[in-house]
C-alpha positions, 0 to 999 in steps of 0.5 A: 376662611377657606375649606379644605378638602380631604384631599388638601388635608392629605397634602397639608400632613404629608408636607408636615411630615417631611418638613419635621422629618427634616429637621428632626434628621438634621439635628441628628446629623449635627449630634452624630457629627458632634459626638464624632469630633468629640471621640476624636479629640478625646481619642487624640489626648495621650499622656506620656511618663517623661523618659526616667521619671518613672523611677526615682531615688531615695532622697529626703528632698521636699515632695516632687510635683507629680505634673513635673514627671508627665508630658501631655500631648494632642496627638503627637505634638505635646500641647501646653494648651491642655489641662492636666492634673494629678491625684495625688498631687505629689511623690515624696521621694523619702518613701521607697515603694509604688505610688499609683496616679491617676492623670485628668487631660482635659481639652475642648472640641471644634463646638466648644465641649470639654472633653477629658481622658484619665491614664493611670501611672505609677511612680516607684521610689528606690533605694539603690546606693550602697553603705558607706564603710569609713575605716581608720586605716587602710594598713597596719603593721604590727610585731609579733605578740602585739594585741590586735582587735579587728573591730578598731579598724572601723570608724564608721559604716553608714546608709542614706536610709538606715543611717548609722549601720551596726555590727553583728557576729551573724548576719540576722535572719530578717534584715530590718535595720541593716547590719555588718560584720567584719571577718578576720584571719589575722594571727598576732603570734605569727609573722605574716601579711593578713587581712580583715574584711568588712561586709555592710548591707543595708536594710533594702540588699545594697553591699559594700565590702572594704578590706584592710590589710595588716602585716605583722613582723617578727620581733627584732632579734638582740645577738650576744657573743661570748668574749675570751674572757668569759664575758659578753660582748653586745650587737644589735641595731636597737638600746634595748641591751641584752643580758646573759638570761636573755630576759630583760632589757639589759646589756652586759659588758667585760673588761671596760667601759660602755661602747660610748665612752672615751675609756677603759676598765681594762687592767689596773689596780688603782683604787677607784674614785668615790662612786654613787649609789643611786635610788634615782629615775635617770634616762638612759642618756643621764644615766650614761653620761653619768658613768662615763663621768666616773669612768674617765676618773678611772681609767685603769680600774678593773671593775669585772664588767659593766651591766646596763639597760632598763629590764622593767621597760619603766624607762629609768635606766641604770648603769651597774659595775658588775663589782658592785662598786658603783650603781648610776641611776635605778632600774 
């Protein structure tokens, strides 16, 4: 075996030396260029919330898929290709607020390494529609004196979140449940037009406000004239009648018969012809039709008058000869 000098020995190191500095250089080089390409492929992963998706409203749909919202892209190019995930998996729409999601893009370098990219999102859920006022009527017309509550006007006053929404005289100082309130200037003692309001908010400050009107009209006005004769005379487009005290619904005639009949009380002595007194409940048609039977008997018989009508509003009528020699039906 050969022997080699201090000389040869120095050479054979310094060979050595450069040989493993090479190589160590080498895989340096290939690490560096390596961790490069991986920075820029992780650099190049974006993850982008879809146009409108970062806000949702209430609903009480099934969950929606968080991936459903997100678009991931290499570069600017939106890449099928890249693995994303979700934590949480799923927004549900049935809870209003923030939920807070943290997106995992994965893709693997020119060398076959995963790299990956985390992007932090947040999904607000919002309830943004109104209260749903159902009235039973959008008018309503009225006489003066009628009785009136302004709370019958509402059917229904409703919210996707709150549900069926109540009434309240005062709006509460914390608003948790929702609430409405109905404001009214309606005066049934006097003729006019008016207006009732109703004002609904629900638990998350959405209005609605819905108004009615109402019209209240003066009572119909029944007119008597006196006769020559010392007697009434009746006018007026209703059959509620009119007596002299102007109370009750009576109606009071001199000298004949009623308006509908074929003929006359006027004038005559002649004995009038057998005539009821009657204790029975008649319409005003079978209590008319009554008397004008007996009248057209005695066409000639001064009977001092006729009073009719029904005064107690019970709808039985009665036909009365202010003699007091007939009475058809009862009042």
């Amino acid at each position: 075996m050969k022997k080699f000098g201090k000389k040869e020995w120095i050479a054979i190191s310094v060979a050595a030396v450069v040989v493993a500095g090479g190589s160590g250089y080498g895989i340096y080089a290939y690490q560096a260029d390596q961790a490069q390409r991986a920075s820029a492929k992780k650099e190049a992963l974006n993850l982008q919330l879809q146009k409108d998706k970062g806000v949702m409203e209430y609903s009480k749909d099934v969950p929606v898929d968080a991936l459903t919202l997100v678009t991931a892209t290499n570069g600017e190019k939106a890449d099928d290709s890249l693995a994303v995930t979700a934590n949480p998996s799923t927004v549900d729409p049935s809870k209003i607020g923030n939920t807070d999601i943290v997106y995992t893009v994965k893709d693997k370098d020119s060398f076959g390494v995963e790299v990956s990219k985390d992007f932090n999102c947040t999904i607000t859920v919002k309830d943004t529609k109104n209260p749903v006022i159902t009235v039973n009527q959008d008018t309503y017309s009225l006489t003066v004196g009628d009785s009136f509550d302004p709370a019958t006007v509402v059917q229904s006053v409703k919210d996707d979140v709150d549900g069926d929404i109540t009434k309240t005289d005062k709006a509460p100082d914390k608003n948790e449940a929702g609430y409405y309130m109905i404001t009214s200037d309606v005066d049934t003692a006097t003729a006019g037009n008016y207006k009732i309001t109703v004002d609904a908010v629900d638990k998350n400050g959405n209005k609605a406000s819905k108004d009615v009107t109402v019209t209240v009209a003066e009572k119909e006005v029944v007119q008597a004239a006196a006769n020559n004769d010392g007697g009434y005379s009746y006018s007026g487009n209703d059959n509620s009648g009119y007596n002299n005290s102007g109370s009750g619904n009576t109606a009071t005639y001199s000298g004949g018969s009623s308006s509908n009949s074929s003929s006359s009380n006027t004038g005559g002595s002649s004995e009038p012809a057998p005539a009821p007194k009657q204790s029975v409940c008649l319409s005003a048609d079978e209590a008319e039709a009554q008397y004008d039977a007996w009248a057209s008997q005695n066409p000639k018989l001064d009977v001092g008058g006729l009073t009719y009508g029904d005064s107690d509003g019970d709808g039985c009528w009665v036909y009365r000869l202010n003699n007091g020699s007939a009475t058809f039906g009862e009042d």
